[in-house]
C-alpha positions in Angstrom: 101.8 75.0 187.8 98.5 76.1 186.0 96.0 77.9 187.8 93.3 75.6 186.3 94.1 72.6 188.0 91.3 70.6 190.5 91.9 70.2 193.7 93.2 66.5 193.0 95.8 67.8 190.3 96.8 70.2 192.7 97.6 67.2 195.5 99.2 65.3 192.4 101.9 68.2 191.5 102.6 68.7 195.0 103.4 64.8 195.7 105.2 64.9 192.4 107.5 68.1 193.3 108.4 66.6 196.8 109.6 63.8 195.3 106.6 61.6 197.1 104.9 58.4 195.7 101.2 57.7 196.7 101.9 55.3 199.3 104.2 57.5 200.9 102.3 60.7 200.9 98.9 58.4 202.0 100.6 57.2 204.4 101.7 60.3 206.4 98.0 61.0 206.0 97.1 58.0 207.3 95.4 57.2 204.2 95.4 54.6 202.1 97.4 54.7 198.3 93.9 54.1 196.6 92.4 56.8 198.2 94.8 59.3 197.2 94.7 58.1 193.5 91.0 58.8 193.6 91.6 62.1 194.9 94.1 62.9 192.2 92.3 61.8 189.6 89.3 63.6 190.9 87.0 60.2 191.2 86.3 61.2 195.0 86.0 64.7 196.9 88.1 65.8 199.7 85.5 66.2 202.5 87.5 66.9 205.4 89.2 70.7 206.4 91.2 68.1 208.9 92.4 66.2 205.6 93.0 69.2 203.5 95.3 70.9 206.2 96.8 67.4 206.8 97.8 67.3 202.9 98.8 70.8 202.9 100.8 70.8 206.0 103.0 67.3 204.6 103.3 68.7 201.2 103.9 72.6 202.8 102.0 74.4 200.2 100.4 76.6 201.4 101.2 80.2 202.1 101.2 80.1 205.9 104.1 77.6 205.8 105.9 78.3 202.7 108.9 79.2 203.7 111.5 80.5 200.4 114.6 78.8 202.3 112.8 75.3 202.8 113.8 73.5 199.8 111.1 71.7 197.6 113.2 68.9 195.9 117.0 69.1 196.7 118.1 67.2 192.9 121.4 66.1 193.4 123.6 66.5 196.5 126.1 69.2 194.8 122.7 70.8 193.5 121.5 73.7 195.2 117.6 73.3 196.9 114.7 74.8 194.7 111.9 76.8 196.7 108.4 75.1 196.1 106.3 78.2 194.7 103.5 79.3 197.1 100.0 78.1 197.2 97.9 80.4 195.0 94.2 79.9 195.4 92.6 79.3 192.1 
C-alpha cells in the first residue's frame, strides 16, 4: 500500500484486502453503502474518533490490533492465510 493515500483510499484498500464490499463493511458500521463510497472517494470527511476506531477495529488495521497470525484474506481453502501489513500512519 502507498503511503500517500487519503484517509478514504486507505478505508478502500482495507475493505478491498478483507475481501469486504461497501454494503457489508457499512453495515458493520452501521453506515449506510453511500456513505462509505463518499468516504472512499474522499467527497465527505470522517468526523467521528467513534467512526474511525469503529472502521479500524472491523477492518483490524491498526497496530494495537494487528496481530501477524490473524489472517487478512484466507484465498483458497488449501491456501495458507496472508497477514494484513500494519497500519502505518502517513
Amino acid at each position: 500500500m502507498p503511503n500517500t493515500l487519503t484517509i478514504g483510499e486507505r478505508v478502500a484498500w482495507y475493505r478491498r484486502r478483507r475481501g469486504l464490499s461497501q454494503e457489508v463493511l457499512a453495515g458493520l458500521v452501521g453506515r449506510t453503502a453511500d456513505w462509505l463510497g463518499k468516504i472512499e472517494n474522499n467527497r465527505i470527511e470522517m468526523d467521528r474518533l467513534s467512526v474511525i476506531k469503529s472502521l479500524a477495529d472491523v477492518l483490524d488495521s491498526h497496530s494495537a490490533t494487528s496481530s501477524p497470525n490473524r489472517p487478512c484474506s484466507t484465498g483458497p481453502p488449501t491456501a495458507a492465510p496472508t497477514p494484513c501489513p500494519p497500519y502505518a500512519p502517513p
